[in-house]
N, C-alpha and C positions, 0 to 999 in steps of 0.2 A: 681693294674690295673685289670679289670674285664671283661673276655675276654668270650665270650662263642663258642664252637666245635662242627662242624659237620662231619661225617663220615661215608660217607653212598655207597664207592664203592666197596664193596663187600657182600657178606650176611648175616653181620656182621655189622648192626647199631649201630650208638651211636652217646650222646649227653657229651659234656662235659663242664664246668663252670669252669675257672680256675681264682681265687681270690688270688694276689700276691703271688704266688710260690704253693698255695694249690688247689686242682684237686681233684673235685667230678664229677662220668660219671655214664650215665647210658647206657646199649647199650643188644643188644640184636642177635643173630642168627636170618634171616628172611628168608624162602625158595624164598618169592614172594613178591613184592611192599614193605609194610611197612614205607608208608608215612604218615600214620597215626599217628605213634609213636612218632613222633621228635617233635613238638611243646609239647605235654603231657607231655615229660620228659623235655624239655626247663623249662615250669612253675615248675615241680617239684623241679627240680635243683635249681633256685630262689627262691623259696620258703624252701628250708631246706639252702640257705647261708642268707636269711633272705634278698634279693636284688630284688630289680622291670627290668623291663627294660631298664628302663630309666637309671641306675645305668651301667649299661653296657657302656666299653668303645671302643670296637671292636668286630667283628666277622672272624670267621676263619674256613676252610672248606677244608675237602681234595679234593684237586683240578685235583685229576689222576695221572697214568692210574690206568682206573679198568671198573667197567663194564659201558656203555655208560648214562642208567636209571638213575643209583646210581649217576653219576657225578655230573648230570642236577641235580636231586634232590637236594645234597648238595649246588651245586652252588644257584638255583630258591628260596631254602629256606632264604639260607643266604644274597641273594640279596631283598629280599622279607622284610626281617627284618632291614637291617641294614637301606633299602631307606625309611622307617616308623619312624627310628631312628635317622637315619641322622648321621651313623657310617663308620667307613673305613673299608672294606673288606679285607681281605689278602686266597689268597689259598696257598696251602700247599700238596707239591708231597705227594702221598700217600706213595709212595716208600722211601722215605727219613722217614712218619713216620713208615714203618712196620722197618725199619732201626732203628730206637729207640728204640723201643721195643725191639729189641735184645739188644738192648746195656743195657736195665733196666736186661739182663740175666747174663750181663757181658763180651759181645761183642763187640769190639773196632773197627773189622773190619768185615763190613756186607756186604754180597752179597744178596739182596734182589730179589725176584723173585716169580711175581704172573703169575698163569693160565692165560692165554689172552685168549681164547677158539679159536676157530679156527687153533687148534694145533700150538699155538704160544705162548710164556711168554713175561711177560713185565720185566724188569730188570733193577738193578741200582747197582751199589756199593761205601761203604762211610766210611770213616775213621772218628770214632765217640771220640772226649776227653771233658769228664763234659758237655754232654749231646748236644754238637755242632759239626752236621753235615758237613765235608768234602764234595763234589763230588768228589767221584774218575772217575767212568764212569756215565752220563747223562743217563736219562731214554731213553729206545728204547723195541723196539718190536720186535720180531726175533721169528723162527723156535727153538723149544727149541736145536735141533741138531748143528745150528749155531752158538747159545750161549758159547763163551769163554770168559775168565780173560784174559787181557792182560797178555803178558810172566813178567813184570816188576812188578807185581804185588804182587809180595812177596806172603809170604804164612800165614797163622795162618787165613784163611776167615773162619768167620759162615756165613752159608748159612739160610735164612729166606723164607718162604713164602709158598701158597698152587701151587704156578710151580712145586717145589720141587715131593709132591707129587703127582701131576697131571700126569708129564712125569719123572719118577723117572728112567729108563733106558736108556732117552736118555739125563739127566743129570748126570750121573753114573760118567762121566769121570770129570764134575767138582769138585763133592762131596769129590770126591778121593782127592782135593786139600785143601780140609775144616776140620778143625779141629769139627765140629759138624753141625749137618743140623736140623734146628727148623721148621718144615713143618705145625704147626698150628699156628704159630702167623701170626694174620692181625694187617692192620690199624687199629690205634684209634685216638679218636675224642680226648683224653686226651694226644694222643704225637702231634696231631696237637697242640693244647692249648699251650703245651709245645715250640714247636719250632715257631708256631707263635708269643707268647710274644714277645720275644726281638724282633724281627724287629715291630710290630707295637708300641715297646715304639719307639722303631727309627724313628716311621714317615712311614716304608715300605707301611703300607696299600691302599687301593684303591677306591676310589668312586665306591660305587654298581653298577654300571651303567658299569664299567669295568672289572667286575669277572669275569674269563670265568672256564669251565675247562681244563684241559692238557689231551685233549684226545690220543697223541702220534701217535696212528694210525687212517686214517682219513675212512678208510673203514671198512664199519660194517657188509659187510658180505660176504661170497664168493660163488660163483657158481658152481656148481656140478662137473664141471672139475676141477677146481682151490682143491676143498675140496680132491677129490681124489690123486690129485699130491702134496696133505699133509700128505697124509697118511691116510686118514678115513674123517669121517662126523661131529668127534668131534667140 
């Protein structure tokens, strides 16, 4: 199956091509936009597995939270391609993949947790066995101060994500619960690849005309009281 990955909600692009179980990505750090990059590296990637587009059997994108630009872009791109292709779309929590990616470190239970800006993170947590994602708690959006693990939640969590480092004191008290805290791995467009396959051999995927992305929180920005009664401007 020949799936290709987009990954574009944090500042941290990438494209990924995933050819039955094998994953070639390319991706890159981008301060600003970087929508230039993604189709360039799509043909590149086809071109070094020696595949057209038309050899493609699906497309897969991470579908959020992360930051509002990044989403639409993933989504516009991958809707863009597949409705030319006349392929199924599937999105793909970001958090479930920065949640892989610990697990390729050898972390079984991830506490995933990116920066939301507005003094807020976005968070998830998953019980990861051969490379299949658990939900333990659903993505949500919170003051990183409100941020807890359920009490039942056992212990032995890694903690993942750039939350971590963002508000690193007023996540002190869950760290303290984590056997290791990974503050630079983000999403990739190569653990989307990954966790999308099985479900679109399943059939999961979606007419491009239905991809959205998981924005989580529906408000994009706060107002100068609101920002204050967060605590700053961040």
């Amino acid at each position: 199956m020949n799936i290709l990955a987009l990954e574009t909600s944090s500042h941290h692009l990438s494209v990924a091509l995933w050819r039955d179980g094998a994953c070639i990505e390319r991706g890159e750090r981008v301060a600003n936009g970087g929508s230039e990059r993604l189709l360039p590296w799509v043909n590149e990637l086809l071109a070094e597995a020696g595949l057209k587009l038309a050899d493609l059997d699906g497309i897969a994108f991470g579908a959020g939270p992360g930051g509002f630009t990044g989403l639409r872009l993933a989504c516009g791109v991958a809707q863009g391609l597949a409705c030319g292709l006349d392929l199924p779309v599937l999105g793909v929590s970001t958090l479930e993949a920065l949640a892989l990616a610990a697990h390729a470190h050898g972390a079984d239970r991830v506490f995933a947790c990116l920066d939301a800006r507005m003094n807020e993170v976005y968070c998830a947590a998953y019980l990861l066995r051969d490379g299949v994602a658990e939900t333990i708690i659903a993505p949500f959006v919170a003051p990183p101060q409100d941020v807890s693990l359920p009490t039942d939640a056992g212990e032995g969590w890694v903690g993942c994500g750039d939350g971590f480092a963002a508000y690193p004191e007023l996540l002190a008290g869950h760290a303290a619960r984590m056997t290791r805290i990974i503050p630079e791995l983000v999403p990739t467009a190569a653990a989307v690849a990954q966790l999308a396959a099985p479900r679109l051999a399943r059939g999961e995927g979606l007419d491009a005309a239905l991809a959205m992305p998981l924005y989580v929180r529906d408000k994009v920005a706060l107002t100068t009281a609101e920002r204050l009664a967060r605590g700053g401007l961040k």
